[in-house]
C-alpha positions, -999 to +999 in steps of 0.1 A: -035+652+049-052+631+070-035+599+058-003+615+061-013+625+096-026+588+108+009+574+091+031+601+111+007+591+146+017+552+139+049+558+132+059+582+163+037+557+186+059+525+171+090+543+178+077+555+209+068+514+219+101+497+202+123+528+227+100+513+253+110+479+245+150+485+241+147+504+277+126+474+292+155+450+277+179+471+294+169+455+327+174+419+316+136+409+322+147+370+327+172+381+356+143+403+370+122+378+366+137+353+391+149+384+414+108+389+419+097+355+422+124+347+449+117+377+466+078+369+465+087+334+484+103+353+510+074+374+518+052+346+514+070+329+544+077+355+566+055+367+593+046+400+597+014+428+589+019+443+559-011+446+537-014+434+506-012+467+489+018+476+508+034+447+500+024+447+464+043+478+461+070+463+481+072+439+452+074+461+423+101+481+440+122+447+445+112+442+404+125+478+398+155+476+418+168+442+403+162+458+368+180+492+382+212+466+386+207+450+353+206+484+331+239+496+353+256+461+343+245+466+306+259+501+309+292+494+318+296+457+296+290+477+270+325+472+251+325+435+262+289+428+252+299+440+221+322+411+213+306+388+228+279+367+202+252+361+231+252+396+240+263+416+207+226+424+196+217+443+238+206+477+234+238+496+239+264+473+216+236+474+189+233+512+194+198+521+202+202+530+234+228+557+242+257+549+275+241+583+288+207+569+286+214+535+303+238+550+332+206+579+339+181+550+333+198+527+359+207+553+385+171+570+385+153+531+389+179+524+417+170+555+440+131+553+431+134+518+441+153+523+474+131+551+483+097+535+474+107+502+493+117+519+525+083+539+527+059+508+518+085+482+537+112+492+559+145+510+560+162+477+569+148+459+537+158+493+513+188+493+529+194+454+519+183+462+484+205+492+478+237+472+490+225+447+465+226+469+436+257+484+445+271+452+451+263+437+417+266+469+396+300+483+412+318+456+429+308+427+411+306+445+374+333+467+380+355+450+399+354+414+404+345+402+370+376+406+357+400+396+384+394+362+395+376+331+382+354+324+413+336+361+401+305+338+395+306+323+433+311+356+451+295+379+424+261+352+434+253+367+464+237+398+451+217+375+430+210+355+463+195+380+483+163+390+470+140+362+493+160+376+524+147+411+511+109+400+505+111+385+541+129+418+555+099+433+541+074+412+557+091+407+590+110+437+596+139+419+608+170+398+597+160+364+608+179+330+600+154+315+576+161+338+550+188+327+548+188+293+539+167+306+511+196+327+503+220+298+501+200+280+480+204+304+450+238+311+463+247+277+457+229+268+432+246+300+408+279+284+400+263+253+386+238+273+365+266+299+351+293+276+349+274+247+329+269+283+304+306+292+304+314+255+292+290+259+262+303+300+257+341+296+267+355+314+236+327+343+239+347+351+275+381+343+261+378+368+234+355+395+259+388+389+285+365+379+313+383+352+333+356+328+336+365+296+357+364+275+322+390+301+302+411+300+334+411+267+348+398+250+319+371+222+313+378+196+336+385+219+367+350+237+359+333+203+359+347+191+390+335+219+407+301+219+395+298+185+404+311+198+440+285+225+441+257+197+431+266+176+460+263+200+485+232+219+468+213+189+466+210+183+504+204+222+513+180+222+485+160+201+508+165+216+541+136+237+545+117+205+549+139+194+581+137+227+599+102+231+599+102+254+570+083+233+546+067+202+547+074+166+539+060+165+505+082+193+500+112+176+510+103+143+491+101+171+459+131+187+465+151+158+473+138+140+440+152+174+419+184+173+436+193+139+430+184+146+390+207+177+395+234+156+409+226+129+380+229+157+353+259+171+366+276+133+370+268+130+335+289+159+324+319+155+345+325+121+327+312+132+288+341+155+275+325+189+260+344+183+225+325+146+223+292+163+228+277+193+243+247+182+254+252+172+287+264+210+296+232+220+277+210+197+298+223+210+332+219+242+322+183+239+315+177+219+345+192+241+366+165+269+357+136+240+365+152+234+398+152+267+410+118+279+400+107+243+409+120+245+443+106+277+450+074+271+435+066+246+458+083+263+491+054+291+473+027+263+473+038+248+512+028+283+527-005+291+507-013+254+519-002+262+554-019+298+555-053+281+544-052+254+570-048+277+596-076+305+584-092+273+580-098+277+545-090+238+542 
């Protein structure tokens, strides 16, 4: 009996850890991922009085919210993820996590995280992150997905705003410097996505998802990443000039957004059926870019902060 009983205990506590797991996955930990670290930069260059526990929790209800969003999108792609090859093995089109589950899952994480925020934060930065997740659960996965190509451009902004929330947090109010965070990501999303819909056109042509690449087709989705690149590259940089960041910062950004530009030369003039490596190549860099961008915006302020406490 008591081998029986041990093998019953490890099996309820490894179905208790995979459900965990397949309810973790349901709020697209990569996606989160990014939401959090952007977020973090903002508070880190805000000004405000929030302590660090406060803002800690601040933090975790950003996390919580962003992965509120993601389990709502999963819940309703469902029947597209399902025919899609990148998404075919997510929790719902694999069937281990019931549509009931994931719609009660998401909706409870989006209110906890909306009411936690505005208690350890603000009501202005809960109110930002509740018209994010609305805007990228409901009008963006709803809605605007499947009725135009540029879904990816205007769909962006509720990946965008996460810095503007973190500073929100901080500052308690909706200055301009957020927001040239914001349009960083904002601009720097169609590039990202659009290098991915080149490599995964037939995955949205069969799911019915009018992706710029299905719709306009290669050589319109290339032009207009290498459009996007052009006018990232210089923005990517602009914290530097306005007193945001500092010169070494600049010199660093600068240097990433001319290899963007580079990359993104180098697919508009290689044809995706000659190779797909170039689209491979921006897509990978565009991930660097971001997190290398706003690693070192992250890096300017703790350098800052410590010169003035005179840690330095």
């Amino acid at each position: 009996m008591p081998i029986a009983d041990g093998f019953f205990a490890r099996t309820v506590l490894k179905f208790r850890f995979s459900r965990a797991a397949h309810f973790i996955a349901l709020t697209k930990p990569r996606v989160m991922s990014l939401a959090i670290f952007t977020a973090l930069v903002g508070m880190a260059l805000a000004s405000g009085d929030l302590s660090f526990g406060r803002a800690a929790i601040s933090i975790s209800a950003i996390a919580i919210g962003a992965g509120a969003a993601g389990a709502l999108n999963m819940w309703y792609d469902a029947p597209i993820d399902a025919k899609m090859a990148r998404t075919s093995n997510r929790p719902l089109p694999a069937g281990v996590v019931s549509s009931t589950e994931a719609l009660a899952f998401g909706i409870v994480l989006a209110i906890f995280s909306i009411i936690v925020l505005g208690i350890s934060a603000n009501p202005l930065s809960a109110g930002l992150l509740a018209a994010t997740i609305i805007f990228y659960s409901v009008f963006y996965t709803m809605w605007l997905k499947f009725v135009t190509p540029q879904n990816i451009v205007i769909g962006g902004a509720a990946g965008a705003l996460p810095p503007v929330i973190g500073w929100t947090a901080i500052s308690g109010s909706l200055d301009w410097e957020p927001w040239l965070l914001f349009l960083i990501i904002f601009l720097w999303t169609p590039p990202h996505f659009w290098a991915l819909a080149l490599l995964k056109s037939t995955d949205y042509a069969a799911a019915r998802i009018p992706m710029l690449p299905v719709v306009a087709g290669e050589a319109a989705t290339k032009r207009q990443i290498f459009a996007y690149t052009i006018v990232l590259s210089p923005i990517g940089a602009a914290p530097s000039f306005v007193g945001m960041a500092g010169p070494l910062y600049g010199i660093l950004a600068t240097a990433l957004g001319i290899e963007f530009l580079r990359r993104a030369w180098l697919l508009l003039r290689t044809p995706i059926d000659v190779s797909r490596a170039p689209a491979k190549s921006l897509f990978v860099f565009s991930i660097i870019y971001l997190y290398a961008v706003f690693t070192a915006l992250l890096v300017d302020a703790a350098v800052r902060w410590l010169l003035r406490s005179g840690g330095i």
